[in-house]
C-alpha positions as CSV (number, residue, x, y, z in Angstrom):
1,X,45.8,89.6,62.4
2,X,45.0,92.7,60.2
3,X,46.9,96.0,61.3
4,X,45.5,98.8,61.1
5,X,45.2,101.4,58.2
6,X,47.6,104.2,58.5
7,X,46.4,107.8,59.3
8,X,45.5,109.3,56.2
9,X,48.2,112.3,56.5
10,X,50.9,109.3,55.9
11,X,49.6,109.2,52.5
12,X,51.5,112.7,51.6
13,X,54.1,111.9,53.4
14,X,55.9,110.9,50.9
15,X,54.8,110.2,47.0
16,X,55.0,106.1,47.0
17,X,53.2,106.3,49.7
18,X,49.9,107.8,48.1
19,X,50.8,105.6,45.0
20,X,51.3,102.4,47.1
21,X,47.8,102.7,49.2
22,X,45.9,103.3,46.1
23,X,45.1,107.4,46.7
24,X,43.4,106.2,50.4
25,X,41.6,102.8,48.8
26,X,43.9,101.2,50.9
27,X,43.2,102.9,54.2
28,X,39.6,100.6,54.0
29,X,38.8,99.5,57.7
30,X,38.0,96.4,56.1
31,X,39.3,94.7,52.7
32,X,41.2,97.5,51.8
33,X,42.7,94.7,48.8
34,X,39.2,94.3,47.4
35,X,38.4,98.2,47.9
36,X,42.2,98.5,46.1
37,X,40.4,96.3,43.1
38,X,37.1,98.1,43.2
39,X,39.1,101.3,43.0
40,X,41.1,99.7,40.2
41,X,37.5,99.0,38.4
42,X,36.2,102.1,38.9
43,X,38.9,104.5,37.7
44,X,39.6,102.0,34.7
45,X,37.8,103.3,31.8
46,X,38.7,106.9,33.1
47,X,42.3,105.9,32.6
48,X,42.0,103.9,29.3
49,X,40.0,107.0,28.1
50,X,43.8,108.9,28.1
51,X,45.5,106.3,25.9
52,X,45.4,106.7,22.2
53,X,46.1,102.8,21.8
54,X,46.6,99.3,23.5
55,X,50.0,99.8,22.6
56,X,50.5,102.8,25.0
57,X,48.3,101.4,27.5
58,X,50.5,98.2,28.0
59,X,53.1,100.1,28.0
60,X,51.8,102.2,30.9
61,X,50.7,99.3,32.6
62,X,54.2,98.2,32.6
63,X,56.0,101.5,33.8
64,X,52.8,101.2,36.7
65,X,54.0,98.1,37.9
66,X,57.7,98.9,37.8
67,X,57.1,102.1,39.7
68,X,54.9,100.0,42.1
69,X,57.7,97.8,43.3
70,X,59.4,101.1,44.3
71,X,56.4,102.6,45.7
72,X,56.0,99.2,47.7
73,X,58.8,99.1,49.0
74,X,59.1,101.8,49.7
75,X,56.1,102.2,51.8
76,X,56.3,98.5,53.3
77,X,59.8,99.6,55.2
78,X,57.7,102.9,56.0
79,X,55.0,101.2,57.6
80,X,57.4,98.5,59.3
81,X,56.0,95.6,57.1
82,X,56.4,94.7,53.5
83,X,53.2,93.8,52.7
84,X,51.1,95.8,54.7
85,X,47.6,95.6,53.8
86,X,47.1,99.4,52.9
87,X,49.1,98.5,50.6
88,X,46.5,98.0,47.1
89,X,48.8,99.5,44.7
90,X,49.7,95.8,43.9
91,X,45.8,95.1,43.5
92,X,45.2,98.0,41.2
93,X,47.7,97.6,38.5
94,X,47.1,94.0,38.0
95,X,43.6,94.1,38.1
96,X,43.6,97.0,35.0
97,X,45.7,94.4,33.2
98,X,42.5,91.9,34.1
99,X,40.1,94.4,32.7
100,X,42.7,95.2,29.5
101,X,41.8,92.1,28.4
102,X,38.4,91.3,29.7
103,X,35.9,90.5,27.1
104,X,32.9,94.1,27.0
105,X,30.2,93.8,29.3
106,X,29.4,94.1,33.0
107,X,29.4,90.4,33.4
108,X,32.8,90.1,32.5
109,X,33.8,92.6,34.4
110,X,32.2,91.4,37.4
111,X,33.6,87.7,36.5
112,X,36.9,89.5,36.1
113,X,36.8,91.1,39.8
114,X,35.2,87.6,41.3
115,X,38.6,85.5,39.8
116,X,41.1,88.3,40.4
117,X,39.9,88.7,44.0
118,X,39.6,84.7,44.4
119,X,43.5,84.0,42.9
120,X,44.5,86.9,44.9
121,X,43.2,85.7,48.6
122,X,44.3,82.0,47.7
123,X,47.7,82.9,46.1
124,X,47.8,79.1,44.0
125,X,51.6,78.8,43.3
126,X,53.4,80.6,42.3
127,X,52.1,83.4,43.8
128,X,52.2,81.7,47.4
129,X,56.3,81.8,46.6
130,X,56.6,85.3,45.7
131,X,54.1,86.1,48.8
132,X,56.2,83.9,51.4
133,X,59.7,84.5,50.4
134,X,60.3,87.4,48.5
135,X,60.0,90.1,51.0
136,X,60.4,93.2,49.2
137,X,58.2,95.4,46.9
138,X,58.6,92.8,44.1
139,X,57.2,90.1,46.1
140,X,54.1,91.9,46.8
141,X,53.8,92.7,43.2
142,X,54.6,89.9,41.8
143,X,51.6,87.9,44.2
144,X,49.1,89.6,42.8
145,X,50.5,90.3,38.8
146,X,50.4,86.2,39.1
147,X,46.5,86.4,40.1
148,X,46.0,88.3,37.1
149,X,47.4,86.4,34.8
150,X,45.5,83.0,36.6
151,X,42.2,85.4,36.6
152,X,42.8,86.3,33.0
153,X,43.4,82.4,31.8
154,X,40.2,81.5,33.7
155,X,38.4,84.2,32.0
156,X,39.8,82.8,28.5
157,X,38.8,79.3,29.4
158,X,35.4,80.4,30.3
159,X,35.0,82.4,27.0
160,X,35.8,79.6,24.8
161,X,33.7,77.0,26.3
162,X,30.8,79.8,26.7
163,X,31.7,80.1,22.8
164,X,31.6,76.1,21.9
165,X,28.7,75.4,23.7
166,X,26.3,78.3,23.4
């Protein structure tokens, strides 16, 4: 059973909590983890646009995801459960990584969304572990940083055999 979104004034109730639910993507009725990625999609090349190199973007998508296990947390004990599904922040950062190294072009981008969302709604191990046990703003990180990196291999697979064969 899904609860439901927080009100939208819980979001400046404190600053993880606007960070954690995505700047309202996560207060979605429905889905808010796919609205989380489309949010992630749509405010990607924006944010890549502010990075001189891919050196300063990785390492902004790895201060991201360390400040999202705080905001997580954070917001999960705020909301009365860790993993709350307002909670997107743990969709967004992962899925830029995705795009970070998603071949150019629309259909890899739309590829890229299809797996990520796919690996994150099935959690193949060991993202069901982190999802099940670890019950703190890690574990809902770590879930979904694990469907990236299963969305990005996919993506790498289908590349080379597009590559060999066409």
């Amino acid at each position: 059973m899904r609860l439901p979104a927080p009100p939208i004034k819980f979001l400046f109730q404190h600053p993880a909590h606007l960070i954690a639910c995505g700047f309202g993507s996560g207060l979605a009725p429905v889905a808010p983890g796919t609205f989380g990625t489309a949010f992630a999609w749509a405010s990607y090349a924006w944010l890549r646009g502010h990075f001189p190199d891919d050196l300063a973007f990785g390492l902004f998508l790895l201060l991201a995801g360390i400040l999202g296990v705080s905001a997580c947390q954070i917001t999960g004990r705020n909301l009365g459960v860790t993993d709350h599904g307002a909670i997107v922040w743990d969709e967004i950062v992962p899925f830029w990584f995705v795009l970070f190294l998603t071949p150019a072009g629309l259909g890899w981008q739309v590829t890229a969304f299809v797996l990520f969302r796919f690996y994150d709604i099935t959690k193949p191990q060991p993202a069901r572990f982190f999802d099940r046990r670890i019950k703190n703003g890690l574990g809902v990180m770590m879930d979904d940083v694990i469907a990236a990196s299963y969305a990005v291999l996919s993506l790498a697979l289908i590349k080379t055999l597009l590559d060999a064969f066409i």
